[in-house]
N, C-alpha and C positions, 0 to 999 in steps of 0.2 A: 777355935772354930765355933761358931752358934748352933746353937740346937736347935736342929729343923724340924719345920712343925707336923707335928702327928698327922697323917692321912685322915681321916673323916670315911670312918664306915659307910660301907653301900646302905645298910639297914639305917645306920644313924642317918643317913641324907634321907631315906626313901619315911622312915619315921616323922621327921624334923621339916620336909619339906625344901633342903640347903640352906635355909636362916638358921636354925638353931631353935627356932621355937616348934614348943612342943604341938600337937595336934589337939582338935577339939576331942572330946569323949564322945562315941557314937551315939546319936538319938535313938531313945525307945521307942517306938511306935505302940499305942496300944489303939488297938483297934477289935477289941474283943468284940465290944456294943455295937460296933458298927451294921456287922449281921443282923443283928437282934431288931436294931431300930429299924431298918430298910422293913424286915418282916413284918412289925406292927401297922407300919406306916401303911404296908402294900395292906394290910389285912384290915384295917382301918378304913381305906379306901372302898374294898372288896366288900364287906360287910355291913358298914351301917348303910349303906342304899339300900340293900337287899333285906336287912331288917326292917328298914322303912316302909317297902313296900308289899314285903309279908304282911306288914302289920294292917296297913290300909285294907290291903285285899282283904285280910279275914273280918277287918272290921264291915268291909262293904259286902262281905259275902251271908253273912249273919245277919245283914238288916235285909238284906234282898233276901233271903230265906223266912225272915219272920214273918217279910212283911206281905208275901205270897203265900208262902205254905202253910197257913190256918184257914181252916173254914168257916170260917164267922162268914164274910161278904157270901160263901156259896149258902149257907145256912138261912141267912135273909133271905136270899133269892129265894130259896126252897120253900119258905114259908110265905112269901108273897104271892109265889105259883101256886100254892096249895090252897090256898084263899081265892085265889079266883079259878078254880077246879072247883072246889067247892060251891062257889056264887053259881057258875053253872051250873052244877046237878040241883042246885035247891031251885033253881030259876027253872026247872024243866025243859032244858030246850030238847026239841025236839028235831033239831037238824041234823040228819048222820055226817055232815063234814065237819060243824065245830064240834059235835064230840069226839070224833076221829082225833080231831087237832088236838084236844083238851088233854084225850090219852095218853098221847104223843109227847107232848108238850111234859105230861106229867113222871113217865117213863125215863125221859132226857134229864129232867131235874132231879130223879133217885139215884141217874146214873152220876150224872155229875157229883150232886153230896157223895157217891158213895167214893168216887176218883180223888174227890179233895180230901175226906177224911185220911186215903191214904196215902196222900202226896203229905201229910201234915205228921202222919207218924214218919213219913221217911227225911221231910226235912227238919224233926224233932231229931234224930238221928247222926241226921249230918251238920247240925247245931255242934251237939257233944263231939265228932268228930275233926272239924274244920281247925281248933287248934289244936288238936295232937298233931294231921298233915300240917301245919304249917311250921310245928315244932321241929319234925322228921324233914321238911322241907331246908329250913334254915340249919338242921346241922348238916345236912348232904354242901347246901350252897357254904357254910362256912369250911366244912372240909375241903370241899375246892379250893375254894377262895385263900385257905391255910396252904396247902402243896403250890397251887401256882405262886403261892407271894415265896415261898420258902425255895421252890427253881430260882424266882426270879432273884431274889435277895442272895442266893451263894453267885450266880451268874455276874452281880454285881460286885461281891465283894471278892470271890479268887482273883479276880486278876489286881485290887488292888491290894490283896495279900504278897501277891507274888511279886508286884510292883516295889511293896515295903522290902521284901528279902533284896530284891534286885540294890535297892537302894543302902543295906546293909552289906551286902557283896564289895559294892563299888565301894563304901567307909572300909572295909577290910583290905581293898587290894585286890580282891578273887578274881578271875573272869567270869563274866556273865552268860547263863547258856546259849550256847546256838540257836541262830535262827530255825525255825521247823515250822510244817504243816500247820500247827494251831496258832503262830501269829497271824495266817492269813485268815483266821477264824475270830467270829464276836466281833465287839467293836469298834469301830473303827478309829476313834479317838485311841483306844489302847493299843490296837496296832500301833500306831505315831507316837505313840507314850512311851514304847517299847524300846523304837527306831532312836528315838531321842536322847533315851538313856545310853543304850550301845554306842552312841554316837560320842555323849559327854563322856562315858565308860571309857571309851578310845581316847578322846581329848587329855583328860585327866590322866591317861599312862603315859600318856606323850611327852605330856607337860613333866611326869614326874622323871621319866626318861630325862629328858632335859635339864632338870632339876639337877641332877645324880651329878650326868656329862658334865654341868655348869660347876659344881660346888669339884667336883673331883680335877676340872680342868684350873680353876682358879687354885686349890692345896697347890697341884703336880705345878703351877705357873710360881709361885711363891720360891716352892723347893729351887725349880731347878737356877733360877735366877741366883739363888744367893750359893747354888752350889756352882755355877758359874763364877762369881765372886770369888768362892771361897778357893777354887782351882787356879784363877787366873795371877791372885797374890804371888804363891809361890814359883808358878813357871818361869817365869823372866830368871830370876837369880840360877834356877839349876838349869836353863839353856845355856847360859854362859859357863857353870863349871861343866857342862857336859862338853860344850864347843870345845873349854880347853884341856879335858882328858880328849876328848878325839886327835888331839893337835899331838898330843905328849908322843916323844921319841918309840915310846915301846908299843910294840903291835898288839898285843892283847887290851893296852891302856887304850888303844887305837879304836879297838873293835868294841868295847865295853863304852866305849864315850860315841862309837854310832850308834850304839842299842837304847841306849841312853835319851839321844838325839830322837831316834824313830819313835820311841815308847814317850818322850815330853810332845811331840808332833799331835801323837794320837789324842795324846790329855788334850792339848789347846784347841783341836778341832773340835771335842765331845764339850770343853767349854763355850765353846762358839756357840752350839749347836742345844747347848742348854741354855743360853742364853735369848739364842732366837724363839726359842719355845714362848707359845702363848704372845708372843708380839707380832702385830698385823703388819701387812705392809706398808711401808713408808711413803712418800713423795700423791703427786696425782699421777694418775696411771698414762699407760700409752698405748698407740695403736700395737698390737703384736700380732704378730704374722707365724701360726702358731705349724703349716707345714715347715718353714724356715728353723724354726726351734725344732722339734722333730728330727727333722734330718740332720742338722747341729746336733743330737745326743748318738744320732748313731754312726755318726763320723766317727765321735770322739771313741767311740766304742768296737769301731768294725775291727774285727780278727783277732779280739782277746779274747772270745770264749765261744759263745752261742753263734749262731747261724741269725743275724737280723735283717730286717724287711724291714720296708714302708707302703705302704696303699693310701691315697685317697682318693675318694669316689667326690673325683671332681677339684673345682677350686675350690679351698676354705678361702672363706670373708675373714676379714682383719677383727681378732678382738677386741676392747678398750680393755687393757688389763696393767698390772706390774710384772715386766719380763724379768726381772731376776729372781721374783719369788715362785713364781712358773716352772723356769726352768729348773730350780732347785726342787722345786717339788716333780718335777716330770722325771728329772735325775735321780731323784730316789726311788720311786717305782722303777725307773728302768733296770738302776743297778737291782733292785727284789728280785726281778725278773731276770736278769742276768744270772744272777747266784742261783736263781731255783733250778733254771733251766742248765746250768752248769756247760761245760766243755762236749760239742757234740750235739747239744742240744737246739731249739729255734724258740725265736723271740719274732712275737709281729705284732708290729703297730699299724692300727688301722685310725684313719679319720677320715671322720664326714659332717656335714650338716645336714641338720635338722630343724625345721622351722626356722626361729632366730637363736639356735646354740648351736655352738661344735663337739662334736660327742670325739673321744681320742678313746679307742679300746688297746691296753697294752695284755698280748695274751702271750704263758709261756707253756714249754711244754715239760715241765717239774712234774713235781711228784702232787703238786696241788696243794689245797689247806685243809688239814684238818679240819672234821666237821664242826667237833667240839669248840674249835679255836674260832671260828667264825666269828663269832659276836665279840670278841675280844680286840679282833687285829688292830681296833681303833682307841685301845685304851693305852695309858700311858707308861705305865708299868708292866704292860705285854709287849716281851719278846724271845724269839724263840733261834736270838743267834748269841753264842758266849759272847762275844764280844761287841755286841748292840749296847744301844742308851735304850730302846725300846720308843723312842721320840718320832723316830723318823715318820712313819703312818700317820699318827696324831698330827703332826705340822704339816704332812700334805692335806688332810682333810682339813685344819684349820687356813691353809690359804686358799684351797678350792670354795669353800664358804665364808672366807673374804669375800671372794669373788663372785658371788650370790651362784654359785654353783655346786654341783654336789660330785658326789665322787663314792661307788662301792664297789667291793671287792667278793667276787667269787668265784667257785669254781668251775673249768669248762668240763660239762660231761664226756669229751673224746680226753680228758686228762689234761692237767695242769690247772695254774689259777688265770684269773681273767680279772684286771682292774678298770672298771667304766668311769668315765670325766666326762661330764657336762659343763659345757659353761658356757653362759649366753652371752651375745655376739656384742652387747651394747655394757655389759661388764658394770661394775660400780659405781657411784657416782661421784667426784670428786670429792665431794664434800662427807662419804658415808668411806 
């Protein structure tokens, strides 16, 4: 007999990708600087304008101060008016209005030098002062100008922090966190960045999901083929010595060559039946008339055990399918259903359409499936009767997705399980 080949770990497929090659090593991201620079940059911005224009100011504010606040021009005046206050009194005039005026005149130019002298100590003053305020000014504006750029700069780089984790998450396997209140927050590129990822995040499980399926259904398709092979060799030669102890004169030789007989039956069927594993259906398909099959399972089935029904809501339309692989898959749900639901029990099948597919729900009234089992029912090496291959689920799902249709099993919450069949109405293409 040949040695079958080793199954392919879930970890080794989900490592390996189903090819056998190993995976890339995760990228480092270093993004320490990235903060750092955003900061400068903003403070760069922030800064040298506002140094620029401290600096002009106080240059312009120094010259407009010089070139006001000294007395000289009033000084001149003063000695020009005092000259011709003088020309008058030595000229004797003798009219009371231009000495009035002359007074006057001379009064206004004491008052003025004595205004400018002190506009000149206080803009002497605010000389010495102008660049210290402008010093005090530029560290207030650079302080600013430091906190807003240092908001702005984390505001920019958390989310492409949390972006890099995300993106470390997804190289690891993890799940990515829940959507929440702060994706609908900030910007709006990073919301859709977010979206994007979650998206690929799904795709990429999906995929590896599949992967798994893919690399576990080809092993389990290898094995059971050649363990079909390996069963079928010997059968033929011990039907015929069991035919002829069944034949022999003595009863007990009688009764040991039909146990014999039922127990080679069982093998050849679980040969068959490993054989048909992983092979699609044959020929090009036909019209099926899928109430007609239906009520063909429960003919063959009425008053062995369970309480069975039929409903359809309405006419079903003709599928393009393959009826033999159909029915054998419809037969084997039925019979799950029949067994769960046991003697005493009901079985009902419903079918209807929907859009362009016909949906077949077969629901029983058992004890249900375990919760834990759930994600299993569809693997190849799950089963949960002594005397199962564990096949039968696997090759219904694999000819309902022949058939570009799907097929899932769960539980109904008034009790028992519930198997849904979709499959659309225009079925495969002869050529797929």
């Amino acid at each position: 007999m040949e040695v079958l080949p080793e199954l392919p770990s879930e970890e080794h497929i989900r490592l390996t990708g189903g090819d056998g090659a190993l995976p890339f090593p995760p990228i480092m991201f270093k993004i320490k600087s990235f903060q750092r620079r955003i900061l400068l940059a903003l403070l760069g911005i922030g800064l040298i304008p506002a140094v620029i224009i401290l600096l002009i100011g106080t240059g312009m504010a120094q010259y407009g101060i010089s070139s006001t606040g000294t007395a000289g021009p009033w000084t001149t005046v003063g000695e020009s008016g005092q000259a011709l206050i003088n020309a008058v009194a030595e000229a004797e005039v003798t009219d009371s209005a231009v000495l009035a005026a002359s007074r006057t005149h001379q009064e206004a130019l004491s008052e003025s030098l004595r205004i400018s002298r002190v506009f000149e100590v206080i803009a002497q003053r605010i000389l010495t002062l102008v660049p210290l305020f402008a010093l005090g000014l530029a560290l207030v504006i650079g302080g600013m100008a430091f906190w807003v750029a240092r908001q702005l700069s984390r505001g920019f780089s958390r989310p492409i922090q949390d972006l890099v984790g995300w993106t470390e998450l997804i190289g690891q396997n993890e799940p990515l966190p829940s959507p929440g209140p702060a994706d609908s927050r900030g910007v709006r590129e990073f919301a859709r960045l977010r979206d994007a990822l979650r998206t690929m995040a799904d795709d990429l499980e999906r995929g590896r999901r599949e992967a798994i399926q893919t690399a576990k259904l080809r092993s389990w398709t290898d094995m059971a083929r050649k363990v079909a092979h390996e069963l079928k060799n010997p059968l033929a030669p011990m039907r015929m010595a069991a035919t002829t102890v069944s034949r022999a004169e003595d009863p007990s030789s009688q009764e040991a060559g039909t146990v014999l007989l039922e127990e080679i039956g069982r093998l050849d069927e679980m040969a068959r039946t490993f054989s048909q594993f992983g092979r699609m259906p044959e020929g090009p398909p036909s019209q099926v008339d899928m109430a007609e099959l239906l009520q063909l399972l429960i003919q063959q089935h009425q008053g062995v055990g369970p309480e069975l029904s039929y409903h359809a809501a309405g006419k079903l339309p003709l599928i393009t399918a393959h009826y033999d692989a159909l029915l054998r898959s419809f037969r084997n749900l039925f019979l799950n259903a029949i067994d769960a639901a046991g003697k005493g029990g009901k079985v009902q099948v419903r079918a209807l359409t929907e859009g362009s597919c016909v949906v077949v729900e077969i629901q029983d009234s058992g004890p249900g499936i375990p919760p834990e089992d759930l994600p299993r029912i569809w693997d190849p090496e799950f089963s949960t009767k002594s005397r199962g291959t564990g096949l039968g689920l696997p090759m219904v799902r694999q000819t309902i997705q022949a058939h570009e249709g799907t097929v899932e099993g769960r539980n109904n919450p008034q009790g028992g399980a519930v198997f849904l069949v979709e499959l659309p109405v225009e079925g495969p293409s002869p050529q797929e």
